[in-house]
PDB file as gemmi writes it, atoms N, CA and C in Angstrom:
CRYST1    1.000    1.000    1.000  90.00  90.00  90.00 P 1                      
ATOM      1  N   UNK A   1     127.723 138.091 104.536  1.00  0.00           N  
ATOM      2  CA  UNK A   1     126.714 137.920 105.560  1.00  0.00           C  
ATOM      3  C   UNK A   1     126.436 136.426 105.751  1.00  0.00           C  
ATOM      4  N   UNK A   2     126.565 136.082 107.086  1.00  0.00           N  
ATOM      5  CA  UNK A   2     125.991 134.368 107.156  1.00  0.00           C  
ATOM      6  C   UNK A   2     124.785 134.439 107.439  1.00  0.00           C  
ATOM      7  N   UNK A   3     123.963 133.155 107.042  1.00  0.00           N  
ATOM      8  CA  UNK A   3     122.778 133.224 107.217  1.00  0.00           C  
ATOM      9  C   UNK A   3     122.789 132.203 108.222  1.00  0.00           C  
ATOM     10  N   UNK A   4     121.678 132.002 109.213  1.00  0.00           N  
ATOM     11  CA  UNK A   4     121.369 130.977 109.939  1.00  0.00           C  
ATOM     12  C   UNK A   4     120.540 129.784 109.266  1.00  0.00           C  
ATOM     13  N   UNK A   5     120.835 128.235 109.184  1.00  0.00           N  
ATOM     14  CA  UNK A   5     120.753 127.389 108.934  1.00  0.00           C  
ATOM     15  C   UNK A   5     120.010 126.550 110.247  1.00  0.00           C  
ATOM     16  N   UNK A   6     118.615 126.653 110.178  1.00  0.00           N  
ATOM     17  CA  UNK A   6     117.783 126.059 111.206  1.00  0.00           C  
ATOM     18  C   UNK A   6     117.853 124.387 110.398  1.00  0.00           C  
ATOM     19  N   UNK A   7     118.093 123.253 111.646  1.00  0.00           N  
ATOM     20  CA  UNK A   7     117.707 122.090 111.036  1.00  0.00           C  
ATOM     21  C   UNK A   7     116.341 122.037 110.999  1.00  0.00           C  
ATOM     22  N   UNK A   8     116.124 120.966 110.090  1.00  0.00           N  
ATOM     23  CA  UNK A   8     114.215 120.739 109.477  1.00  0.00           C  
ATOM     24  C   UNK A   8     114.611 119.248 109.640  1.00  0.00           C  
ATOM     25  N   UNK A   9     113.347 118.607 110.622  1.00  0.00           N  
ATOM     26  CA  UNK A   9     112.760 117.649 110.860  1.00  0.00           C  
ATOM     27  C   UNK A   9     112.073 117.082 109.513  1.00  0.00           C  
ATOM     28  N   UNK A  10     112.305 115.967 109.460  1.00  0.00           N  
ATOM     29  CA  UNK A  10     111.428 115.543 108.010  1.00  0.00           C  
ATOM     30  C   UNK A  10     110.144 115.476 107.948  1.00  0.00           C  
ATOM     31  N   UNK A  11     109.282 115.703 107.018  1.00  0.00           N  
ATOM     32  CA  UNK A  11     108.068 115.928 107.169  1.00  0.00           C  
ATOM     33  C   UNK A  11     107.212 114.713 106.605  1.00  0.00           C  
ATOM     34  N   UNK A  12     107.052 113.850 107.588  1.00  0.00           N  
ATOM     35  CA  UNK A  12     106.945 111.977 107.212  1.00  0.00           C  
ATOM     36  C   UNK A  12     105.554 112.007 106.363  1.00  0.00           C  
ATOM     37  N   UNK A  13     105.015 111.013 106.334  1.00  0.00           N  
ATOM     38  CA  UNK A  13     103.985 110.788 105.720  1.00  0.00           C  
ATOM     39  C   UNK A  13     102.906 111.118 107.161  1.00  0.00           C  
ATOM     40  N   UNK A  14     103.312 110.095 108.542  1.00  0.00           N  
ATOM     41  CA  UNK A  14     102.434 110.713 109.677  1.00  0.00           C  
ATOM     42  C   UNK A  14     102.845 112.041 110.262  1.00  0.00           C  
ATOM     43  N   UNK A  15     103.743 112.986 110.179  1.00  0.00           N  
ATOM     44  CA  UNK A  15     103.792 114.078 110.296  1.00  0.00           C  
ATOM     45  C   UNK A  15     102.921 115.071 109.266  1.00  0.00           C  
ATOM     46  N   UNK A  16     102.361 114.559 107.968  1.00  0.00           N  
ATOM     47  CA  UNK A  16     101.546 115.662 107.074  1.00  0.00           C  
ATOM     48  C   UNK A  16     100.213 115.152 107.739  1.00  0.00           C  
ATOM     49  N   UNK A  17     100.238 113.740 107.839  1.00  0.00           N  
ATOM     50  CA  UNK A  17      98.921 113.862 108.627  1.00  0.00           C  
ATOM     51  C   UNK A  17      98.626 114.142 109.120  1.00  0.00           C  
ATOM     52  N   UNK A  18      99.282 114.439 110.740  1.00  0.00           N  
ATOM     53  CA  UNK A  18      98.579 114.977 111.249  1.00  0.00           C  
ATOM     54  C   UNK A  18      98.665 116.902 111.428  1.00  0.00           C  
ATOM     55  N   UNK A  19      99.236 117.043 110.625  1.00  0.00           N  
ATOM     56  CA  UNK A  19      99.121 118.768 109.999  1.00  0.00           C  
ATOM     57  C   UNK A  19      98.051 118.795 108.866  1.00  0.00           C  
ATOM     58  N   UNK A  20      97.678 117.802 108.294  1.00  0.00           N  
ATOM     59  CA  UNK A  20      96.743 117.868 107.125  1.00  0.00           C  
ATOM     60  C   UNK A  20      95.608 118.069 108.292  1.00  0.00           C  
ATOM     61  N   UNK A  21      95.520 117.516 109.410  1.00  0.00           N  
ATOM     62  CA  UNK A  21      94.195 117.032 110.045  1.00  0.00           C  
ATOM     63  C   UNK A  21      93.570 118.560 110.763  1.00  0.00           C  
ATOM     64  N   UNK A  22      94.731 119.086 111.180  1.00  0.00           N  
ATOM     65  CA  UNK A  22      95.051 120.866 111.960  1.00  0.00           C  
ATOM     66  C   UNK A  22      94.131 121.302 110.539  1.00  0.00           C  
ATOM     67  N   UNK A  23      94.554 121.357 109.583  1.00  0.00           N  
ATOM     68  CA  UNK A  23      94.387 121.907 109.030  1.00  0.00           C  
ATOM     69  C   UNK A  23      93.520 121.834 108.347  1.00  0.00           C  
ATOM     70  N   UNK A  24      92.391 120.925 108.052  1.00  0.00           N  
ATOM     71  CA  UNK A  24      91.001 120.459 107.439  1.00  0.00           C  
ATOM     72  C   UNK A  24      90.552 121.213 108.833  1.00  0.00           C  
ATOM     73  N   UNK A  25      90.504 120.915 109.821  1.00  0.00           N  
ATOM     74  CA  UNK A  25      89.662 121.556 111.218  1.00  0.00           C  
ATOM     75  C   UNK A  25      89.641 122.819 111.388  1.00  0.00           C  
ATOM     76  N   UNK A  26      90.849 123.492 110.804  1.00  0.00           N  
ATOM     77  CA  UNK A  26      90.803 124.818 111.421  1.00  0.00           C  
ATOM     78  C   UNK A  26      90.112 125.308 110.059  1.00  0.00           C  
ATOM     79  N   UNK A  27      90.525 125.209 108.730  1.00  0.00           N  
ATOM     80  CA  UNK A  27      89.500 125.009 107.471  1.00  0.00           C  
ATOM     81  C   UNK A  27      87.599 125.230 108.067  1.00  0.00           C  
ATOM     82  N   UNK A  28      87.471 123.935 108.159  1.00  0.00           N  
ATOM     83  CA  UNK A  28      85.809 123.645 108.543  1.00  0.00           C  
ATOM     84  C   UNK A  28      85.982 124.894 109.591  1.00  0.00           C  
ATOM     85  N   UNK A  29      86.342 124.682 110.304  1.00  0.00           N  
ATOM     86  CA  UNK A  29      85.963 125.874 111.724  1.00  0.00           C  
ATOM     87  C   UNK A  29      85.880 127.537 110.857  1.00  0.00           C  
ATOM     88  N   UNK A  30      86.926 128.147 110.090  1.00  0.00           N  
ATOM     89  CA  UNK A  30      86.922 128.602 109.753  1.00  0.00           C  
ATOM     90  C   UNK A  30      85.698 129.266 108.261  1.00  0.00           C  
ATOM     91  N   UNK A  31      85.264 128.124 107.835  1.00  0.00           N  
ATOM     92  CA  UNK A  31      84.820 128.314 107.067  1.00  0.00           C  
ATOM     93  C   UNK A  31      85.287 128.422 105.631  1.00  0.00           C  
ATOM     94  N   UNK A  32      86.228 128.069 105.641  1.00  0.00           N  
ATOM     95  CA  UNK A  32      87.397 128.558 104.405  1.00  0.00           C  
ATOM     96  C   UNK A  32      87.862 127.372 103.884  1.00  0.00           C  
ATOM     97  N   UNK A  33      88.339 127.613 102.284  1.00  0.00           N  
ATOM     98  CA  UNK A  33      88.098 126.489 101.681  1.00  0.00           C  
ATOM     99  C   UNK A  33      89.652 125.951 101.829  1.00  0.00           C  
ATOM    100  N   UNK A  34      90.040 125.114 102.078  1.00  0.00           N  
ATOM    101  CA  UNK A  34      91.438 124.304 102.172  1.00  0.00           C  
ATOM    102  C   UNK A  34      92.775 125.127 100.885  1.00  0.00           C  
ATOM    103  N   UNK A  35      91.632 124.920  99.864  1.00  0.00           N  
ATOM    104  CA  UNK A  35      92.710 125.640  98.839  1.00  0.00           C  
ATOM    105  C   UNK A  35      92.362 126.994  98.097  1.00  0.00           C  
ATOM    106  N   UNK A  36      91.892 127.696  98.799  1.00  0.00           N  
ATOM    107  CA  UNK A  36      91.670 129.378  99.021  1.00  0.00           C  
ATOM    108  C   UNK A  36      92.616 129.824  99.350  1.00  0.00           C  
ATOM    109  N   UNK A  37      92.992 131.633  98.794  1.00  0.00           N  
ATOM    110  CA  UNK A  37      94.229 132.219  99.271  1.00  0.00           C  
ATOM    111  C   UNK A  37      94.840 131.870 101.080  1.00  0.00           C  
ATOM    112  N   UNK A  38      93.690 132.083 101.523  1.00  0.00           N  
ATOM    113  CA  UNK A  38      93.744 132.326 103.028  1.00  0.00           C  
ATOM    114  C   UNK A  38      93.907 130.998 103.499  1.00  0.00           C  
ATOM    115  N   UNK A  39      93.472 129.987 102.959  1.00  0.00           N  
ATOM    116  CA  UNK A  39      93.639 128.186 103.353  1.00  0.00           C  
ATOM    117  C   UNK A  39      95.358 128.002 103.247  1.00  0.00           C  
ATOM    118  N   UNK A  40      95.904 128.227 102.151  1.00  0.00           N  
ATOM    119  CA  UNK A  40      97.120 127.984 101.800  1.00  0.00           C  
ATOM    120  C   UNK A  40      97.968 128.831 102.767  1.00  0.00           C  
ATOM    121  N   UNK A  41      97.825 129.861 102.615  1.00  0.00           N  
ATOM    122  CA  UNK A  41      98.799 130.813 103.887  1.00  0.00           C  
ATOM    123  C   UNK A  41      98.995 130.264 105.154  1.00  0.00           C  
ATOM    124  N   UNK A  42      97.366 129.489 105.944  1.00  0.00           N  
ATOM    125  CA  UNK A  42      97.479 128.784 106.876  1.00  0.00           C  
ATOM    126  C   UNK A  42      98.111 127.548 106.602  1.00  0.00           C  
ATOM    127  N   UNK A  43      97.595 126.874 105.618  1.00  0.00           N  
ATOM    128  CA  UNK A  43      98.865 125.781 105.777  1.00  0.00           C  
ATOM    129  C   UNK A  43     100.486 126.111 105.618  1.00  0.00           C  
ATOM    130  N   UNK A  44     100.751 127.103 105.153  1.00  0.00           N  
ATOM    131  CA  UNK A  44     102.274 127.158 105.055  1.00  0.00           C  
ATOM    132  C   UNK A  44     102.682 127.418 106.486  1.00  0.00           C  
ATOM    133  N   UNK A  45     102.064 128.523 107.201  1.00  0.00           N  
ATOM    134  CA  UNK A  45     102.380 128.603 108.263  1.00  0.00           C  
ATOM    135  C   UNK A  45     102.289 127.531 109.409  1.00  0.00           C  
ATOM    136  N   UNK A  46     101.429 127.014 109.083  1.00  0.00           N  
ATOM    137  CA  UNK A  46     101.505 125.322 109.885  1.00  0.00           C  
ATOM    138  C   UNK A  46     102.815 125.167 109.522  1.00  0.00           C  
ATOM    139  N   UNK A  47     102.787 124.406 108.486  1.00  0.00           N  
ATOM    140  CA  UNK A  47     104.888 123.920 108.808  1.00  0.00           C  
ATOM    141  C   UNK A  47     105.312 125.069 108.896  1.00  0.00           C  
ATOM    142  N   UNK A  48     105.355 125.752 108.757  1.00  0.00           N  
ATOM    143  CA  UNK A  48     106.743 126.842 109.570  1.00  0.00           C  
ATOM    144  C   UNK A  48     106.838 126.511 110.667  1.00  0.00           C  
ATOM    145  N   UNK A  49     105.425 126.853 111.685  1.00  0.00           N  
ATOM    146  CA  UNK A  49     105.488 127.027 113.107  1.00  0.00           C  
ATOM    147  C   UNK A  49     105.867 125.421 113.103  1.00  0.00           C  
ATOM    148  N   UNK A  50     105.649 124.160 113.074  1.00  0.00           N  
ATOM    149  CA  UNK A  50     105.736 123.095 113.203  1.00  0.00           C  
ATOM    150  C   UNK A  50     107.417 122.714 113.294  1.00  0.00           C  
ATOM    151  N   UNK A  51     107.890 123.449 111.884  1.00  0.00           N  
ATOM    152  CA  UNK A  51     109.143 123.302 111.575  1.00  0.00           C  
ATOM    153  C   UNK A  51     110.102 124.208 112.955  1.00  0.00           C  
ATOM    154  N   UNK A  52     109.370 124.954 113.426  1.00  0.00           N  
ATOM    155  CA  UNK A  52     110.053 126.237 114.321  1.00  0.00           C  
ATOM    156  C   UNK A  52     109.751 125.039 115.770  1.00  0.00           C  
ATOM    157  N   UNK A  53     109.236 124.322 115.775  1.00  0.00           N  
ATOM    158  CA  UNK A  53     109.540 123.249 117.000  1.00  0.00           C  
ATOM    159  C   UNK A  53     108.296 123.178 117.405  1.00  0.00           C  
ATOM    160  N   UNK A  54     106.940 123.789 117.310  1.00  0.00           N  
ATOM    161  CA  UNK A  54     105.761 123.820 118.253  1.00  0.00           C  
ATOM    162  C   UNK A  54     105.069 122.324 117.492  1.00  0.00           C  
ATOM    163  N   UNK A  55     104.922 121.682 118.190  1.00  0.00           N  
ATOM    164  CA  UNK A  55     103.913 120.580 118.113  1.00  0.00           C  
ATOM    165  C   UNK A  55     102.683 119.926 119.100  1.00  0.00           C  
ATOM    166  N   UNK A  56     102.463 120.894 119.848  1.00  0.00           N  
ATOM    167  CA  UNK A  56     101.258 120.708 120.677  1.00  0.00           C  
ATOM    168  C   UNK A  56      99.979 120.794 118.897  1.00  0.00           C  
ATOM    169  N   UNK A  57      99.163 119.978 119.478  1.00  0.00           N  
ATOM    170  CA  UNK A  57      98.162 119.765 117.928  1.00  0.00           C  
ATOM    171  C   UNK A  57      97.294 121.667 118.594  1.00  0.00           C  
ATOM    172  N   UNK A  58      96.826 121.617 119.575  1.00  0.00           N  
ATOM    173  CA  UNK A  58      95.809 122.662 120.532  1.00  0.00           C  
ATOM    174  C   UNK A  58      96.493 124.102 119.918  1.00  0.00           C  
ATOM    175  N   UNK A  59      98.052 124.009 120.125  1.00  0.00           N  
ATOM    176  CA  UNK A  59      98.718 125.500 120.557  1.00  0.00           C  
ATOM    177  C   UNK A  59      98.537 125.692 118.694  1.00  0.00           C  
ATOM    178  N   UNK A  60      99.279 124.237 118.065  1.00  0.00           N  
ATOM    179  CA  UNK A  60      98.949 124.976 116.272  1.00  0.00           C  
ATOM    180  C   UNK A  60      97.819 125.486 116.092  1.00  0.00           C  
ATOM    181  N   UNK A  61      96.572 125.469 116.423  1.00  0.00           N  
ATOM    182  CA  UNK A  61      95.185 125.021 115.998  1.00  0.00           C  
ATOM    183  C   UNK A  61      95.509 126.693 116.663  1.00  0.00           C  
ATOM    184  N   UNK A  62      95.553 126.579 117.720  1.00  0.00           N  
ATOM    185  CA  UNK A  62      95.438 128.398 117.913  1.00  0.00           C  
ATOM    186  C   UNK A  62      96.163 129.441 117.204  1.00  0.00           C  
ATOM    187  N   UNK A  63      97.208 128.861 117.297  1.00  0.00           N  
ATOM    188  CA  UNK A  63      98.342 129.745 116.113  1.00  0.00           C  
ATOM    189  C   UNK A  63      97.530 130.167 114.789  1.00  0.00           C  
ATOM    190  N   UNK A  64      96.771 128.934 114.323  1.00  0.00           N  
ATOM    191  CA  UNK A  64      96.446 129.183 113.242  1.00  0.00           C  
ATOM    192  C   UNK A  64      95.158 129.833 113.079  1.00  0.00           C  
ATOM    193  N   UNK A  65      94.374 130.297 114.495  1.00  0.00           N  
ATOM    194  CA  UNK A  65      93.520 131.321 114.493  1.00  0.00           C  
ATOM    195  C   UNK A  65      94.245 132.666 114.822  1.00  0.00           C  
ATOM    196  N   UNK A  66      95.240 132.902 115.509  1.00  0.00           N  
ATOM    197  CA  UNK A  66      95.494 134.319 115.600  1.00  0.00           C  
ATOM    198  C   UNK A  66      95.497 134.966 114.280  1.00  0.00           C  
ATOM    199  N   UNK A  67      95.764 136.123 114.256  1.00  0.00           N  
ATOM    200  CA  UNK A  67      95.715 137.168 113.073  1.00  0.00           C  
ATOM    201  C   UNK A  67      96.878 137.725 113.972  1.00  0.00           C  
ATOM    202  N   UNK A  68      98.087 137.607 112.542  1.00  0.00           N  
ATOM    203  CA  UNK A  68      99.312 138.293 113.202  1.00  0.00           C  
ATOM    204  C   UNK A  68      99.273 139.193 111.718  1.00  0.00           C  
ATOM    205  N   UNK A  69      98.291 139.614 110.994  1.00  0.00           N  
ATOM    206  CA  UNK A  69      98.433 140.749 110.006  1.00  0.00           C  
ATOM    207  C   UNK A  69      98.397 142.206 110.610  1.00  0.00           C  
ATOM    208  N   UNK A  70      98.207 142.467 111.783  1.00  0.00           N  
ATOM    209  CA  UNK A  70      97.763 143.480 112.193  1.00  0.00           C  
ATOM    210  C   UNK A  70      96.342 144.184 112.137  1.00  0.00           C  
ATOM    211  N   UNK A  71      95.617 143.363 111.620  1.00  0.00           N  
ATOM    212  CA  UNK A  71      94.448 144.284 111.417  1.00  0.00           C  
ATOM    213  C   UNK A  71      93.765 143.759 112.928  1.00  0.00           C  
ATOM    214  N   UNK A  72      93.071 144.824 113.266  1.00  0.00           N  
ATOM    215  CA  UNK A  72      92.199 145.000 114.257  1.00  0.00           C  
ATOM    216  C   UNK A  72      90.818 143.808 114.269  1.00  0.00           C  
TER     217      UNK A  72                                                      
END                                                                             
């Protein structure tokens, strides 16, 4: 089976920044502590989606409010 091999953009020192910054905001907004189960999940998924090409700062910040768990 081949697997697909997505290239990854390097993740600079001003590229964590400004994903660190998404991510303290959506944190505070949220209410949730940065390094809480639910803090960490959002940051991983920040670089994913980041890594998956989206870099509007607005569209992450929303991404990272949807709920794609399914719950209602």
């Amino acid at each position: 089976m081949t697997r697909t091999v997505w290239p990854k953009e390097a993740l600079t020192s001003e590229v964590m920044n400004f994903l660190d910054g998404i991510h303290r905001e959506w944190c505070s907004a949220a209410r949730c502590r940065r390094d809480s189960d639910l803090g960490m999940a959002r940051a991983k998924a920040l670089i994913d989606w980041f890594e998956f090409g989206v870099r509007d700062r607005d569209e992450l910040l929303g991404l990272l409010s949807q709920d794609f768990s399914g719950a209602a």
